[in-house]
VOGU-3710 file (C-alpha; in Angstrom, 3 decimals, decimal comma):
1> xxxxxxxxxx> 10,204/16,663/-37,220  9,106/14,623/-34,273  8,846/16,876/-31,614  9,954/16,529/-27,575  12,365/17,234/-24,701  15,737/16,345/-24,461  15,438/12,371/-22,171  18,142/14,105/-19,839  15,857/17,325/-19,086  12,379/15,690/-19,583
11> xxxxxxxxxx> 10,608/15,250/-16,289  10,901/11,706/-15,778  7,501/10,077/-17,160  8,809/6,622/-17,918  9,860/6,214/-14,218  6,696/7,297/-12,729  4,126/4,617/-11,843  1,116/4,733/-13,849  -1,210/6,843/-11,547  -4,565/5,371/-10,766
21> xxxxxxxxxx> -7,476/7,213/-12,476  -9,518/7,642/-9,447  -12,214/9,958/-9,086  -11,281/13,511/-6,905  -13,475/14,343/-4,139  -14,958/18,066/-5,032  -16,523/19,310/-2,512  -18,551/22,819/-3,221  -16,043/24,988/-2,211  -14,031/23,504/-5,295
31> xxxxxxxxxx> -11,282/22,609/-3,233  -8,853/20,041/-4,695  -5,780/17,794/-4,275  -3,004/19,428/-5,818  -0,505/17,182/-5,792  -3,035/14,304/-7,252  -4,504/16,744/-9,443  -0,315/17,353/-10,865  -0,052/13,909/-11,145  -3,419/13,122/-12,950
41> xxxxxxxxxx> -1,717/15,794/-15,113  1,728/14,773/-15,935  -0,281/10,727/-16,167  -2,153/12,429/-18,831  1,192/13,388/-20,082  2,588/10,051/-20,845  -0,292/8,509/-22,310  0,031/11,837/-25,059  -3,410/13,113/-23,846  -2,616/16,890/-23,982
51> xxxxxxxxxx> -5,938/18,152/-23,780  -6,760/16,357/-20,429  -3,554/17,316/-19,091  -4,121/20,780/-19,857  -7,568/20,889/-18,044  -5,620/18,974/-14,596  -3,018/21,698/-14,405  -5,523/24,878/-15,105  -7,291/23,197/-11,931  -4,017/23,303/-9,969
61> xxxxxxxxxx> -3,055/26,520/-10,838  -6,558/28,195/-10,114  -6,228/27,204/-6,757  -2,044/27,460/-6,877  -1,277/30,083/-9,062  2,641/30,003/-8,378  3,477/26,648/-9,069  6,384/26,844/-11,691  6,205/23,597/-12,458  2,842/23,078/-13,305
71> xxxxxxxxxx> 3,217/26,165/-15,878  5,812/24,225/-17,053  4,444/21,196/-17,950  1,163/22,803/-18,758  3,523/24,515/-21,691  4,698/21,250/-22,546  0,897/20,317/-23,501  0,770/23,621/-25,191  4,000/22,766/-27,313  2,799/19,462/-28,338
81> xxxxxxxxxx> -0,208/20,621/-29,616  1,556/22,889/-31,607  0,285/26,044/-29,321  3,466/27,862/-29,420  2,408/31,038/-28,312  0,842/29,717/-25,636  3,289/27,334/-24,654  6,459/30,078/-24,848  3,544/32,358/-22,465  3,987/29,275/-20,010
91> xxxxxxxxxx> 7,376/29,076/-19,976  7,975/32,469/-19,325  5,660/32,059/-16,259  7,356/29,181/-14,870  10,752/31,078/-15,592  9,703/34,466/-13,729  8,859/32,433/-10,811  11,756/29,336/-10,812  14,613/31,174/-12,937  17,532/28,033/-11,929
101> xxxxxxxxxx> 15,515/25,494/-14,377  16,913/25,059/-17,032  14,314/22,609/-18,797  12,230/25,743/-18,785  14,533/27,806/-21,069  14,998/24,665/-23,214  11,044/24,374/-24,014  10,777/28,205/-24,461  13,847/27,892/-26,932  12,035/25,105/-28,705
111> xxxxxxxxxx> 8,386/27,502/-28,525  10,613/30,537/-30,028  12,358/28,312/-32,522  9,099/27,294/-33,777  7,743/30,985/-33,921  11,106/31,876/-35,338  12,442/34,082/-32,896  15,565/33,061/-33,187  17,240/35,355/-30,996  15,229/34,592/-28,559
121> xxxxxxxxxx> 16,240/31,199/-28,681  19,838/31,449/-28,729  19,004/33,687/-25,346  17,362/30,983/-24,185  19,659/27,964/-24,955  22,836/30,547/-24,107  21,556/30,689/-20,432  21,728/27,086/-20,412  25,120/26,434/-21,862  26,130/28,886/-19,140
131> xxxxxxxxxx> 25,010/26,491/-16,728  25,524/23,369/-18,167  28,298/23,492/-21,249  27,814/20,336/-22,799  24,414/20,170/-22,757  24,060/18,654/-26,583  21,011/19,563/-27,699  21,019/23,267/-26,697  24,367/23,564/-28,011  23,153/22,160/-31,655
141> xxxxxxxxxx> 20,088/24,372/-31,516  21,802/27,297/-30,825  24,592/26,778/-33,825  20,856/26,117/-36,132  19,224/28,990/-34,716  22,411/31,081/-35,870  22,300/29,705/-39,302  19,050/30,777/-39,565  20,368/34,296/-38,423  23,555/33,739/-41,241
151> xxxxxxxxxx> 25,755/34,718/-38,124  28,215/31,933/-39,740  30,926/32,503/-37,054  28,921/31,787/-34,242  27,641/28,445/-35,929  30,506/27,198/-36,749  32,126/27,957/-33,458  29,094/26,015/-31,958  29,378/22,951/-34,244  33,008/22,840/-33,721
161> xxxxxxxxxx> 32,678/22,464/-29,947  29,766/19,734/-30,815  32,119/17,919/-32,758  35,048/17,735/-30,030  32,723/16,365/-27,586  30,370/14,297/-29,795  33,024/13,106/-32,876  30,429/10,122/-33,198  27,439/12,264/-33,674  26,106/12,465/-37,506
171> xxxxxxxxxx> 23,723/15,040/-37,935  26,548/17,767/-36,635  28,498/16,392/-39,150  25,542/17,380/-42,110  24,733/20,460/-40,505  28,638/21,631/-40,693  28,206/20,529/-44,586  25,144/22,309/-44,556  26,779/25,453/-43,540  29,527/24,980/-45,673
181> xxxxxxxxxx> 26,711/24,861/-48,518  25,572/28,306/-47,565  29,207/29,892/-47,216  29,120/28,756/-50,936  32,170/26,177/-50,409  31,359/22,892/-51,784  34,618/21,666/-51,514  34,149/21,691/-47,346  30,774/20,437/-48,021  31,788/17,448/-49,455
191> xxxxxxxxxx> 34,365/17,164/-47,283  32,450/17,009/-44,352  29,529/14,090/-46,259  32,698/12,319/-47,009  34,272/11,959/-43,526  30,115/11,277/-42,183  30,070/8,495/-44,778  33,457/7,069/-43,135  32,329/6,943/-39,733  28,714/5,874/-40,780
201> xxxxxxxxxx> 28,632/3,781/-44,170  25,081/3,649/-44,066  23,555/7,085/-42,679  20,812/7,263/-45,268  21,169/11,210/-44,574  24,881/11,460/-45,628  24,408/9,477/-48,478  21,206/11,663/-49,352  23,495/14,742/-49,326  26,701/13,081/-50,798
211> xxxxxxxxxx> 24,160/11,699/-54,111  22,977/15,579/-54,385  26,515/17,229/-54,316  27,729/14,257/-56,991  24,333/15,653/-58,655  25,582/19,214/-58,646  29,094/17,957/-59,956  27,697/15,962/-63,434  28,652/13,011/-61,718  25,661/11,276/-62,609
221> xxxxxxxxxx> 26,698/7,176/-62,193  27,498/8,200/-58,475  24,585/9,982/-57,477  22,664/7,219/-58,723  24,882/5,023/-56,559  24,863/6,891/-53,661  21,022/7,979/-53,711  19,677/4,527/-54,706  21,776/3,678/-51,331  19,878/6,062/-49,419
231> xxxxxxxxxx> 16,732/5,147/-50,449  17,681/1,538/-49,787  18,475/2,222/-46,005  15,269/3,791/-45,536  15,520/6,991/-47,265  12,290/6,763/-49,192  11,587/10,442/-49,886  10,506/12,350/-52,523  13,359/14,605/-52,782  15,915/11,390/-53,283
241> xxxxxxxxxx> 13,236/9,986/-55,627  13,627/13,518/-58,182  16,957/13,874/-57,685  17,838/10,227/-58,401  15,464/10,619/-61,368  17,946/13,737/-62,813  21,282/11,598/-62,874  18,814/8,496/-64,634  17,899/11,476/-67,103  20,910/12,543/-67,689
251> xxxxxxxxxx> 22,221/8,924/-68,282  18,933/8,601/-70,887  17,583/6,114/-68,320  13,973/7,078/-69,293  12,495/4,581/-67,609  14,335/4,557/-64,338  13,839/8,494/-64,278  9,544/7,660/-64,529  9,775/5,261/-61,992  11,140/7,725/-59,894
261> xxxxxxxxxx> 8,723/10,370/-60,449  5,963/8,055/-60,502  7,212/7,119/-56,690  7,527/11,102/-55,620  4,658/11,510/-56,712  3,040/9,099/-55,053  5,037/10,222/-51,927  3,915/13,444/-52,145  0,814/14,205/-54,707  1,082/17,951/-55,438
271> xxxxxxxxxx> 4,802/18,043/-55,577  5,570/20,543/-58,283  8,456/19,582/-59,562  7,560/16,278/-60,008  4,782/16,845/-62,034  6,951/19,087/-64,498  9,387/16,851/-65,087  7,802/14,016/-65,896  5,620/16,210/-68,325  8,969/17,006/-69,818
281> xxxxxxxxxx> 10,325/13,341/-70,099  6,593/11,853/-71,252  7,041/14,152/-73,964  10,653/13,349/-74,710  9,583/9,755/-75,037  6,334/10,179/-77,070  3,681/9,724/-74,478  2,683/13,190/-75,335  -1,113/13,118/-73,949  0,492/11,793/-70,424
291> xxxxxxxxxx> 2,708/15,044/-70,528  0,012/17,060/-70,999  -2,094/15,722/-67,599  1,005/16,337/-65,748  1,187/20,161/-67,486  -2,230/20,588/-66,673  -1,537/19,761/-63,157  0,946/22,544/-62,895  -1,488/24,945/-64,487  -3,861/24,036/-62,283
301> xxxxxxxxxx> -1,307/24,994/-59,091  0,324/28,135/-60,991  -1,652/29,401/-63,499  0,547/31,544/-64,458  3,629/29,590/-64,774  4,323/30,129/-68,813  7,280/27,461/-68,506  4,380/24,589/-68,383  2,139/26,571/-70,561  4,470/26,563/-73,144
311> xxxxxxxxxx> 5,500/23,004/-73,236  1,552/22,529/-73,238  1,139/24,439/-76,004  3,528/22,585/-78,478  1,961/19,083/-77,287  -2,021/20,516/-77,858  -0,179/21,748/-81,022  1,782/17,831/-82,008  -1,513/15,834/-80,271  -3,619/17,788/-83,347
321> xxxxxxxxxx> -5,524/19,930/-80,744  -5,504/23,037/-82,871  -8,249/24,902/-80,773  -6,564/24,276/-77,238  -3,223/25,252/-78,343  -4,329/28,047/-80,094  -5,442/29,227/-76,670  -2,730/28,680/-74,953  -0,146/30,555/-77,473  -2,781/33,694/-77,030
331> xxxxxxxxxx> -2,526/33,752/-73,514  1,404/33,742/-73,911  1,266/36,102/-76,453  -0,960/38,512/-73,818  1,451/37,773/-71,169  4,669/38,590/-73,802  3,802/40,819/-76,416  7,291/40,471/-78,034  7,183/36,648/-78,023  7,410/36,739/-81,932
341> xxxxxxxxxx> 7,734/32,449/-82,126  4,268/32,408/-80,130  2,551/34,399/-83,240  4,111/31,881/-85,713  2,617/28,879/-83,963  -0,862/30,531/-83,033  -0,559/31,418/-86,867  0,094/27,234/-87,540  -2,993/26,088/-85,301  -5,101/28,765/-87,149
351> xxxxxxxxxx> -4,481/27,878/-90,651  -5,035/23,735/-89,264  -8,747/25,479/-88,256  -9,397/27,315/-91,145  -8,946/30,325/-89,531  -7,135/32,169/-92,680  -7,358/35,838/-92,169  -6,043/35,388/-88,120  -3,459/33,419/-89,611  -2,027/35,751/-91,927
361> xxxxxxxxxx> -1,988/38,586/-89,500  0,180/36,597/-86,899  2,358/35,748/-89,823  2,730/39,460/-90,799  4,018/40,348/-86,939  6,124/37,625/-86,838  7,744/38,675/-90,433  7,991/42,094/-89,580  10,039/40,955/-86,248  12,036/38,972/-88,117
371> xxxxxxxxxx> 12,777/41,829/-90,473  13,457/44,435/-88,010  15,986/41,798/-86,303  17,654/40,757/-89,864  18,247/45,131/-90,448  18,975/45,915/-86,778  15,964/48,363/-86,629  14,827/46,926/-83,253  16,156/44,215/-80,439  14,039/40,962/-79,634
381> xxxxxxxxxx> 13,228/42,116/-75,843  14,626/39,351/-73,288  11,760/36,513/-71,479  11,826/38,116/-68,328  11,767/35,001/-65,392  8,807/33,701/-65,030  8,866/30,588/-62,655  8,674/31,644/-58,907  10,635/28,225/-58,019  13,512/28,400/-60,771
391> xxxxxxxxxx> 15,934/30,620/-62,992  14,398/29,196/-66,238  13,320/31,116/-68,955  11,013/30,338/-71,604  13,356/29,824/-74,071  14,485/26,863/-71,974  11,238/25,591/-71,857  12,760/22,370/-72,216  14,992/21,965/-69,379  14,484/20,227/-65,654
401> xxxxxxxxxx> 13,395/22,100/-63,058  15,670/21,584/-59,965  14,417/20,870/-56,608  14,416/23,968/-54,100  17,684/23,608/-51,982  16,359/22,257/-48,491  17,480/24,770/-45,959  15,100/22,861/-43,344  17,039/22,753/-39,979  16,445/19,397/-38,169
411> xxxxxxxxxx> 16,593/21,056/-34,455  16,337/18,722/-31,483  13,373/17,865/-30,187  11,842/14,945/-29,131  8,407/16,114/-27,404  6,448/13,059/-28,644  2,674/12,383/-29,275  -0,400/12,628/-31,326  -0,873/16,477/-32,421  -4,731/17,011/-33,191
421> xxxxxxxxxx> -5,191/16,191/-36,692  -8,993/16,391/-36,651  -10,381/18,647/-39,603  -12,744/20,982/-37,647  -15,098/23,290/-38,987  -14,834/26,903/-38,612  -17,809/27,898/-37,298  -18,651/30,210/-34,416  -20,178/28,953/-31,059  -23,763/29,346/-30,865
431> xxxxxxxxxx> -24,825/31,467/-27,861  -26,166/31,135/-24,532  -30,175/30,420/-23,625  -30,872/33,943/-23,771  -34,244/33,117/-20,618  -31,256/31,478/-18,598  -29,223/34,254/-18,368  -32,438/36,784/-17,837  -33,150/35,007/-15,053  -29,716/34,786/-13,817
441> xxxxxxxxxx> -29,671/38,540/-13,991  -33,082/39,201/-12,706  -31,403/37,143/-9,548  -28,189/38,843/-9,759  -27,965/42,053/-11,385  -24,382/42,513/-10,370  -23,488/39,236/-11,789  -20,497/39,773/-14,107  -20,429/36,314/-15,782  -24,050/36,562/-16,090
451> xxxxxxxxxx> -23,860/40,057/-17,830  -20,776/38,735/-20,489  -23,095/35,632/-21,471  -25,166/38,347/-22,466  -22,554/40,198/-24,170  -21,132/37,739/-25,937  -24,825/37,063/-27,359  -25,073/39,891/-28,657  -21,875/39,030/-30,056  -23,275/36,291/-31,620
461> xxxxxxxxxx> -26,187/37,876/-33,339  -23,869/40,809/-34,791  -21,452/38,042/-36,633  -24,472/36,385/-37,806  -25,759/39,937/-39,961  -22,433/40,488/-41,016  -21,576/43,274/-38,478  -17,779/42,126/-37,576  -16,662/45,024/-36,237  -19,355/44,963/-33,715
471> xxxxxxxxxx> -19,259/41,021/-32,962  -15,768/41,635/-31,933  -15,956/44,548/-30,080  -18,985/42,505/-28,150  -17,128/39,566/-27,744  -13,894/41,578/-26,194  -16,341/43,058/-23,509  -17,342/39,746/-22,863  -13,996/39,051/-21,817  -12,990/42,323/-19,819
481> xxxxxxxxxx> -16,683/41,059/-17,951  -15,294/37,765/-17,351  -11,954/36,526/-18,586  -12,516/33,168/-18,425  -15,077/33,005/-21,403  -13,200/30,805/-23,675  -16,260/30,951/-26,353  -15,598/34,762/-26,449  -12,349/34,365/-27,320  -13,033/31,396/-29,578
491> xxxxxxxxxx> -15,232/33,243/-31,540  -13,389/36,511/-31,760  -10,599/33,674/-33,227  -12,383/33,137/-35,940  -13,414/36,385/-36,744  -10,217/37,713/-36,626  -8,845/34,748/-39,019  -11,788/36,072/-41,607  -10,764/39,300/-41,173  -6,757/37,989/-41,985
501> xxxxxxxxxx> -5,165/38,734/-38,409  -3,595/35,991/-37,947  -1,576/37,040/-35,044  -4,394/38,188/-32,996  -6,234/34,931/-33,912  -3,740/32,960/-32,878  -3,509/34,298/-29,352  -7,200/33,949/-28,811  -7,180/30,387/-29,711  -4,477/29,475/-27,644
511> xxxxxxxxxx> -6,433/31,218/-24,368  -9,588/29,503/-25,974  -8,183/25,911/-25,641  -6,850/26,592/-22,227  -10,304/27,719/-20,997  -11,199/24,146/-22,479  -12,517/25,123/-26,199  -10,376/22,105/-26,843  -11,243/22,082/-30,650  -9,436/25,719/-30,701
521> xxxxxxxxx> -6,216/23,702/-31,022  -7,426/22,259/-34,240  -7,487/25,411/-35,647  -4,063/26,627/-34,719  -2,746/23,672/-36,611  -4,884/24,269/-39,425  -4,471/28,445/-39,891  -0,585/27,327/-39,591  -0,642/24,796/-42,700
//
């Protein structure tokens, strides 16, 4: 989802002259230019350099700490680097002191979406409507953010109004067919694809949705129309790649169908469903060693998943690998102790090895079951579900696995730029020069940043024994000493992201990266994937 402000509510970069990067006269006294300090702030901001931008405004608002505006578009930094907490902390700054804004309540409806607070949002985005009804893009978020929520009513009321205004607008059309999806009518759902398609021939997402819902109906010949359409205007995903490959299936297409998840899977490497079902259709066709590479990729993502585990078991069992399949019918056979068909093939691969007396005793449970079923003495016990992403059981071992229904909602947002992909290391910040800050104290006893450098040492050489508890209680007096230690709360961050609070991490990165730990914001992004 490429992320932004609405072009109508954005402060207006693109008509701003590019401001010249000239150096700022600092004095001692640290006194500054605000206004050329904003605007070497919001510059930043165009060119999609949120980090710099972030360190302009924290100079402006040190020396101007009511400036709504600059907490404003120092949120907008925070959003774009996907610091949401810290961003929505912003926005609720620049709100408390400039409440008639409404471009703040739209950001902090786009921070809470993305934290999903949905009611927050729809607070949010409802005190804009108030003041400006057809404001589109709150209006659409709002009937999303009550999806979300299932408050149908509201949604539809929303989308209805969006629809009266907007009649050209596509994506309110898909999300009304969306929510007719979810209200379980497919009827309205296709419906509302159909009369998209009529007003937009070639919206590759209307005929993504129109090929799934001809899917759903055995239609198969028009779902491969209609997806093969999609894909063709630009709709190259991996979803329209598996569920084109179904219909081909289902048409005995074989070949098509690979293609297809030979291209997903490209598209996407660990997609699960790929994988399985072209394990299923390489052993359909014979290529029975292929299947079992794309098995053992599932295995190697669920272990437990018996579906694949099963369906590797009869190929190790076809391919004449009598030891590996007898291993993989035992661990079914632990897993379901009534399986009675998993004794008779671990009894086949046995006898293949030789392994005569094993044989003969899975032979004699799997007789006895038979016999109990044959006089009614006993019940053969159900396969429980054991796939986490479908309704299959193993005695359909050999069916497709569907792709999850995508309930993604596509809310509006167009904050653009180039979120910190960097892979950074999680390691903590190595501590101050332990002399310098003696001195510094044997100078100034009283002085507080002084006496949390020496803190958060101490910090430091607690996390390095193992001592966590400690380190963090070090590091937080660090901060009450001087709250503008970002390596304090940097390295708490991490601790508490060993320790598995995310929340807490989370909120210490964000003040980390806006005391200028800049790498911090790597780390959100990567505790979040």
């Amino acid at each position: 989802m490429k992320k932004g402000l609405s072009p109508r509510t954005a402060f207006p970069f693109r008509l701003m002259a590019v401001v010249c990067l000239c150096a700022i006269a600092r004095p001692a006294c640290a006194q500054i230019n605000v206004e050329t300090a904003v605007n070497l702030g919001r510059s930043s901001l165009y060119y999609e350099d949120y980090v710099t931008a972030i360190q302009h405004f924290n100079d402006v608002l040190l020396v101007r700490p009511r400036k709504a505006e600059v907490y404003y578009y120092r949120g907008y930094a925070k959003y774009a680097l996907e610091d949401y907490d810290g961003a929505e902390n912003d926005c609720s700054k620049a709100i408390s002191l400039n409440p008639f804004r409404i471009e703040f309540q739209q950001l902090r409806g786009l921070c809470r979406i993305n934290r999903k607070d949905y009611r927050g949002a729809i607070d949010d985005y409802s005190h804009v409507l108030r003041q400006m009804p057809d404001e589109q893009n709150s209006r659409y978020n709002r009937a999303l953010c009550h999806m979300e929520l299932k408050d149908y009513g509201a949604a539809r009321e929303d989308l209805n109004y969006t629809l009266q205004r907007w009649p050209q607008w596509g994506r309110a059309y898909l999300v009304s067919a969306q929510l007719s999806l979810e209200e379980a009518d497919t009827l309205a759902a296709i419906a509302w694809a159909d009369t998209l398609l009529a007003k937009h021939p070639h919206d590759r997402d209307a005929l993504s949705l129109r090929g799934r819902l001809s899917l759903w109906q055995a239609d198969d010949r028009k779902a491969d129309s209609l997806l093969s359409a999609a894909i063709a205007c630009g709709g190259r995903t991996a979803d329209n790649h598996i569920a084109r490959a179904q219909a081909r299936h289902a048409m005995n297409r074989y070949n098509d169908a690979l293609e297809d998840y030979d291209a997903a899977i490209q598209l996407v490497p660990e997609h699960f469903v790929a994988h399985y079902n072209r394990g299923l259709l390489r052993a359909l066709i014979g290529a029975d060693n292929l299947a079992i590479e794309d098995f053992d990729f599932i295995l190697k993502l669920e272990p437990d998943n018996t579906l694949a585990l099963y369906n590797r078991a009869l190929l190790h069992e076809q391919t004449g690998h009598f030891a590996a399949a007898e291993s993989d019918f035992t661990a079914l056979i632990q897993l379901y102790p009534t399986f009675y068909a998993g004794y008779a093939a671990r009894a086949r691969c046995r006898r293949r090895q030789g392994k005569t007396a094993l044989a003969l005793q899975d032979e004699t449970v799997a007789r006895r079951a038979d016999l109990d079923i044959a006089f009614g003495t006993t019940r053969r016990q159900p396969i429980k579900q054991v796939r986490r992403r479908s309704e299959h059981e193993l005695d359909h071992y050999q069916e497709l696995v569907e792709a999850e229904t995508d309930t993604t909602r596509f809310f509006i947002s167009e904050v653009a730029g180039h979120i910190q992909n960097r892979t950074v290391e999680q390691t903590l910040l190595p501590p101050f020069d332990n002399g310098d800050v003696q001195r510094l104290l044997a100078e100034l006893p009283d002085d507080a940043a002084a006496r949390a450098r020496l803190r958060y040492n101490s910090g430091c050489m607690h996390a390095d024994i193992g001592l966590t508890d400690s380190a963090i209680a070090d590091f937080t007096e660090a901060i009450r000493l001087w709250p503008r230690l970002g390596q304090a709360y940097y390295n708490r961050a991490l601790l508490h992201i060993r320790e598995g609070r995310r929340t807490e991490a989370t909120s210490d990165l964000s003040r980390a990266g806006e005391l200028g730990i800049y790498q911090a914001y790597n780390i959100l992004k990567q505790i979040r994937e």
